[in-house]
C-alpha positions in Angstrom: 32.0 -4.8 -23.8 35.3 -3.0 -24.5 36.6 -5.9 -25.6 33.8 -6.1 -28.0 34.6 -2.1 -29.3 38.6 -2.5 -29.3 37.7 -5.7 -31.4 35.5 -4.1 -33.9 38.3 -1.1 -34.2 41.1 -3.9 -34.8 39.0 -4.9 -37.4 38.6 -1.8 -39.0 41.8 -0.9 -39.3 42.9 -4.6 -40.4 39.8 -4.2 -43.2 40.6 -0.3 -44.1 44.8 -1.1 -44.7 43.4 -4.2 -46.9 41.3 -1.9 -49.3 37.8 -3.4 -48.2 36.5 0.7 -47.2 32.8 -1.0 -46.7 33.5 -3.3 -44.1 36.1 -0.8 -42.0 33.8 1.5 -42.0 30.7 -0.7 -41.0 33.3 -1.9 -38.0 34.3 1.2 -37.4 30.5 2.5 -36.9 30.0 -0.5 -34.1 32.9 -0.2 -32.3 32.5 3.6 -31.8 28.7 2.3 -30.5 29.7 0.1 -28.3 32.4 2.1 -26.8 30.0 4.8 -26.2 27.8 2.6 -24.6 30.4 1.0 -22.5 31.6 5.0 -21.6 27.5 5.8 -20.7 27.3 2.3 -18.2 31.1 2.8 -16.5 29.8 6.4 -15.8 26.6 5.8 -14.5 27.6 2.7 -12.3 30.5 5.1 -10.7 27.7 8.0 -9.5 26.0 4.7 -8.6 28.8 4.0 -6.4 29.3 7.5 -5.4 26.0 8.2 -4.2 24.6 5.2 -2.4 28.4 4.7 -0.9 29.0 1.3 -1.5 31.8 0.1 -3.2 31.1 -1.9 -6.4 32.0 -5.9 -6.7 35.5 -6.5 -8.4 35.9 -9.0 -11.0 38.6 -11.7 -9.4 
């Protein structure tokens, strides 16, 4: 999902320096949603973590 937000910013900046202030701004809007989102579901899976004890899986 940060991939997703850090996508959608790349693409607001790459849209905003190219004139087209409609579309950065529309990619803006998502990416700042989905990085809050991602922000809301890394914190609550860490009190998760903290407060039954077990560690979470890793990715490999």
């Amino acid at each position: 999902m940060i991939r997703a937000a850090i996508t959608f910013f790349i693409i607001a900046i790459v849209a905003f320096l190219l004139g087209a202030n409609n579309i950065a701004g529309l990619s803006m809007e998502i990416g700042k949603i989905l990085l809050i989102v991602f922000l809301i579901l890394a914190g609550l899976s860490f009190l998760y973590g903290i407060l039954t004890g077990k560690n979470p899986k890793q990715l490999p």
